[in-house]
N, C-alpha and C positions, 0 to 999 in steps of 0.2 A: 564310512559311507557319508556324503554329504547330503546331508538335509534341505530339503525344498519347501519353501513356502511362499505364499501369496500376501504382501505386506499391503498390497495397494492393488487394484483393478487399472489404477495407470501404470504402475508400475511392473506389473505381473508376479510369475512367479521368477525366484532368486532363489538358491543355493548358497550356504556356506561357503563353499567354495569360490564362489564371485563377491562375496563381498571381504575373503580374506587375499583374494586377489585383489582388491580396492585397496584394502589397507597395507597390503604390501607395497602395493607401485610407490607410496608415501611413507612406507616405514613407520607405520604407527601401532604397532605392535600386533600381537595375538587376539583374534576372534575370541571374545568370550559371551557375547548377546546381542540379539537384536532384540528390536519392537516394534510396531508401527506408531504411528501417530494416532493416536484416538479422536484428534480435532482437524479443523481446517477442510479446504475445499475441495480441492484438486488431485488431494495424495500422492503428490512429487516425495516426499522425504520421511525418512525414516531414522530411528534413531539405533545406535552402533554402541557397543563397549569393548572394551581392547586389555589389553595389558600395558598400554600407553593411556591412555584415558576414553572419557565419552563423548562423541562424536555425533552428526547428524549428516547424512546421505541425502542430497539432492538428485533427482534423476529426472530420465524423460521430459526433457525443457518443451515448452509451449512453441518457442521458435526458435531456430538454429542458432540465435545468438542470444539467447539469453543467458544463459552462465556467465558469457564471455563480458555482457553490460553488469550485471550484477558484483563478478568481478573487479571493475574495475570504479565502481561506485564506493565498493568495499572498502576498496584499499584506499580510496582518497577518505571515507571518513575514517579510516582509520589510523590516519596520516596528519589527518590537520582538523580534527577535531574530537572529544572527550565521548563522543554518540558511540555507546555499549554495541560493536556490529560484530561478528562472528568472524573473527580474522586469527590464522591466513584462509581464506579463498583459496581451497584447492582445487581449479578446473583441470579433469582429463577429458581432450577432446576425443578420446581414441574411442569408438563405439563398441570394442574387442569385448571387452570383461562383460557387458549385461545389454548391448545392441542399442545403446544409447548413449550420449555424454552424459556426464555427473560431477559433483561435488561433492567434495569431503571439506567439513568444517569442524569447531569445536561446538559441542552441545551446552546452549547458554543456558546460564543459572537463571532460576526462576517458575514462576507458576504461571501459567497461563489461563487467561480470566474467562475462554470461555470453555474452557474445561468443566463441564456442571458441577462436579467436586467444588472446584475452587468457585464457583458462583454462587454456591447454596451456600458459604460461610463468608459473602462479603456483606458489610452492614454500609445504608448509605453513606456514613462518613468515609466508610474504607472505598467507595465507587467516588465520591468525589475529591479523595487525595489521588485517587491512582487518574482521572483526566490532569488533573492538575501536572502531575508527573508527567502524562503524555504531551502536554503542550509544553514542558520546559523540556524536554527531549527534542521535539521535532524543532523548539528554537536553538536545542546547542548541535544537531545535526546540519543548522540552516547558516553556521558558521564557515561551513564550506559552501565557497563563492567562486562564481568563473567571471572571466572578462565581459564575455558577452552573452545572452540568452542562447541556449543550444540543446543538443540532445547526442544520445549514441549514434553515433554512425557507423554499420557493420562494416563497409567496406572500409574504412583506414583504422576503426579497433578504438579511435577516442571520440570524445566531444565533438560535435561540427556544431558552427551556427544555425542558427532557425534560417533565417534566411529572410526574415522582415520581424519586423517590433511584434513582442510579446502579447500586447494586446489581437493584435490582425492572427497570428495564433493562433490563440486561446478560442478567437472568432470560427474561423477559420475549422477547427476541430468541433465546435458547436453544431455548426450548421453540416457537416458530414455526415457526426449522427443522427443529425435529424434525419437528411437525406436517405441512410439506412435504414433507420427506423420507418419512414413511410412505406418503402417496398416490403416491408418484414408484416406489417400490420398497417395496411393504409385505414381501418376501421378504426383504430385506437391512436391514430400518428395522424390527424386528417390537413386539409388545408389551413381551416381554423387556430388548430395549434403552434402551424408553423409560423402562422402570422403573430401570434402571442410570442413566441421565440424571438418574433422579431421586436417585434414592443420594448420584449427584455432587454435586449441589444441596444437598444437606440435607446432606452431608459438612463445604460449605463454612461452614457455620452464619452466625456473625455478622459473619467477614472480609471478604463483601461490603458493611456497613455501617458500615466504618472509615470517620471522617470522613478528605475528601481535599481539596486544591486541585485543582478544574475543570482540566487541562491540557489545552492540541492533540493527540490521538490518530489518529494517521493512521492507518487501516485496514488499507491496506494496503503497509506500512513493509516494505521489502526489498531485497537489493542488486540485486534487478534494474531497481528504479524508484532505484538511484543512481549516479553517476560516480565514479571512483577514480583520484586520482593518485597517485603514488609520491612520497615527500617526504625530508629528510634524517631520518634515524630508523624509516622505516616510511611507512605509508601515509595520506592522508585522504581523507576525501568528498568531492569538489569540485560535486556535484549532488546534488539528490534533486527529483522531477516525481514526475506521476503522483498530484497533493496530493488528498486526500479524506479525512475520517473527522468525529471529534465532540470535543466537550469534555467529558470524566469524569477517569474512574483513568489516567492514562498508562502505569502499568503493561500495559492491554490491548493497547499499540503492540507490546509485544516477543513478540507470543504467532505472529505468519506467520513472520518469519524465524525464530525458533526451533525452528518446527516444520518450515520447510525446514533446517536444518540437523541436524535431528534425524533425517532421510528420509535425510541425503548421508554423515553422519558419526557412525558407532555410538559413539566414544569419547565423545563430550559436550563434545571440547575446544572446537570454535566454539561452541556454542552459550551454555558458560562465559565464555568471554570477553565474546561480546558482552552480557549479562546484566551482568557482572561492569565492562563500562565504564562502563553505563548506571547500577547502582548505587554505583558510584563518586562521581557526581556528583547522585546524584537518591537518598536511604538508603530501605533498605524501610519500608516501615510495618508495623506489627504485620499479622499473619497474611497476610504477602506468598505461604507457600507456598499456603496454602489458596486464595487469590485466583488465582494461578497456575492451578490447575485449572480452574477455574471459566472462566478469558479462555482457554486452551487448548481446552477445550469448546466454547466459543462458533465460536473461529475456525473450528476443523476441524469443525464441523458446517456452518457456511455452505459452507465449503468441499464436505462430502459433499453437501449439499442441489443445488448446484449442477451437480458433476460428475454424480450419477446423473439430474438433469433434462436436462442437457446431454449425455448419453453421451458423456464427457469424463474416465471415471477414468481412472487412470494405476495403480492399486495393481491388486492380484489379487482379481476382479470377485466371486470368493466370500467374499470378508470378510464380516462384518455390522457394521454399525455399531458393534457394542462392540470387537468384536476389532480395529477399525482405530484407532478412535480414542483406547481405553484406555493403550495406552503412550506417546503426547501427553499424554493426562491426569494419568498418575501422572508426568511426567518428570520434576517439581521433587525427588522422591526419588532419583532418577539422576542428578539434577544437583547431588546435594545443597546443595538450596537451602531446606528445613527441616529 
C-alpha cells in the first residue's frame, strides 16, 4: 500500500508511488525516503533518497516556464563556470505523475544558515566568513557573460535582448512597481514618494549608462537559496538553487542580500564584507555608488510591491514607501562605498 503525505500545502498531498514514478522516468533508483524542507518560502521542494543517491524534488512552478529558465540557467553555469549549481537539471514537463511539472536534481552538500539549528551555533566570525564566501560565489557565477543585456524568453526557450540599454531597464522596472504599488496601497505608496523615486532616478544621472559586460544576475542571490560548509580557514558555498534572473550589471545581484543584512545587522559589517569579496574579484566601475541606489531601489520596491499585494509585510505597517525604503537607498554612504 502506498503511503500519502502532505510535504508542502503548495505541493499537496503525494504518494510513494508518485514520487518512485519520478525516479523512475530518470532511472535513479529505488524509493527509500522522503522529507520536507523544514525552511524556505514557498514549499516547492522536497528532499528524496534512493538507492542511487539523494535528491531534491522541485514541484508546482510559480509560472509555466519556470523550470524550463531555471534549466537552462543551470546548465550554462554549469558549463562555463566553477558556481556549486545542482546539475543535471531534470525537467519533466509531463503533468501525469503529480498534476504538475517538476524537477529532480542532486541534493547539494551543506548546511543551510537559516535553518535555527545551524544559526544558533554560528559565532560572528563564522557570519562574516560565510558573506565573504557569498560575494566570492556570486563573482565566480558572474563569470558567465552573454553578448548583450537580455532575459528568458518563453517563447523561443533562450536568452532574448532587453530591447533598450540596461539602465532604461532597470528604470523601467522601477517605476512599474511603483505604479503597482499605488493601486495596492495608495495610503502608504502616495504622490510624495513617487516623486522621491524620482529624485532617486535623476540623482543617479549618468552611472546607469556606464558601459558594462552583460553578466548572470540572479535575482534573487541570498544565503537562503545557498549551502554552507565549513572548510580549513573559514567557510564556502557548497550550493546555490533557487537559479533565476537576467543578463546586465551584475552589480544588481548584491542589492537582496545586502538589504537583508542591512534589516539583521545595524553595524554594516556583513554587509561590507560580502560587497567587499565581490569586489575583490569583480573592480567597481565608475559611479558604482550612484548605481548602488538605483539596484537598492529597484529590489526593495519589487519587494514592497509584493509584500503589500500579498499582506505579507514583515516591517511596521505604518511606514510609507520612502520612510522604508530610504535607508536601503542611501546605504552606499553607510557603507561607505562613495
Amino acid at each position: 500500500m502506498s503511503t500519502t503525505r502532505v510535504y508542502s500545502a503548495r505541493l499537496g498531498p503525494i504518494t510513494d508511488a508518485q514520487l518512485q514514478a519520478a525516479l523512475d522516468r530518470w532511472g535513479l533508483g529505488r524509493l527509500l525516503g522522503a522529507e520536507p524542507v523544514r525552511w524556505g518560502n514557498f514549499g516547492q521542494v522536497l528532499f528524496l533518497s534512493s538507492t542511487a543517491g539523494d535528491f531534491a524534488l522541485r514541484g508546482a512552478p510559480h509560472w509555466p516556464w519556470q523550470f524550463r529558465e531555471e534549466k537552462l540557467l543551470v546548465d550554462l553555469l554549469h558549463e562555463r563556470t566553477q558556481a556549486p549549481v545542482p546539475w543535471p537539471y531534470l525537467v519533466d514537463d509531463d503533468p501525469t505523475i503529480f498534476g504538475w511539472p517538476y524537477v529532480l536534481m542532486p541534493r547539494l552538500p551543506g548546511l543551510a544558515v537559516e535553518d535555527p539549528e545551524v544559526a544558533a551555533i554560528l559565532s560572528p566570525d563564522d557570519r562574516r566568513n560565510i558573506a565573504w564566501a557569498l560575494g566570492d560565489t556570486l563573482a565566480e557565477m558572474q563569470e558567465l557573460t552573454w553578448l548583450l543585456p537580455g532575459a528568458y524568453d518563453p517563447q523561443i526557450g533562450e536568452v532574448a535582448p532587453l530591447g533598450e540599454d540596461f539602465g532604461g531597464w532597470v528604470a523601467g522596472r522601477i517605476r512599474r512597481s511603483l505604479e503597482a504599488a499605488r493601486r495596492h496601497t495608495p495610503h502608504y505608496t502616495t504622490a510624495a514618494d513617487a516623486a522621491w523615486v524620482e529624485d532617486v532616478l535623476h540623482g543617479v544621472g549618468t552611472a546607469l549608462r556606464e558601459p558594462l559586460v552583460p553578466r548572470f544576475t540572479m535575482q534573487d542571490y541570498k544565503y537562503q537559496n545557498a549551502g554552507v560548509e565549513r572548510v580549513q580557514g573559514g567557510w564556502r558555498i557548497s550550493g546555490v538553487f533557487d537559479i533565476g534572473g537576467w543578463f546586465g550589471d551584475g552589480e544588481a545581484a548584491l542589492s537582496r542580500q545586502v538589504a537583508m543584512y542591512l534589516e539583521t545587522d545595524p553595524t554594516g559589517d556583513l554587509a561590507r564584507a560580502f560587497i567587499g569579496a565581490y569586489l575583490s574579484r569583480r573592480s567597481a566601475r565608475p559611479g558604482f555608488g550612484e548605481r548602488f541606489a538605483a539596484y537598492m531601489l529597484d529590489e526593495r520596491l519589487g519587494i514592497w510591491e509584493w509584500a503589500q499585494r500579498e499582506h505579507m509585510v514583515w516591517w511596521d505597517p505604518r511606514l510609507s514607501l520612502r520612510e522604508w525604503v530610504e535607508p536601503f537607498a542611501t546605504a552606499a554612504q553607510r557603507l561607505q562605498l562613495v
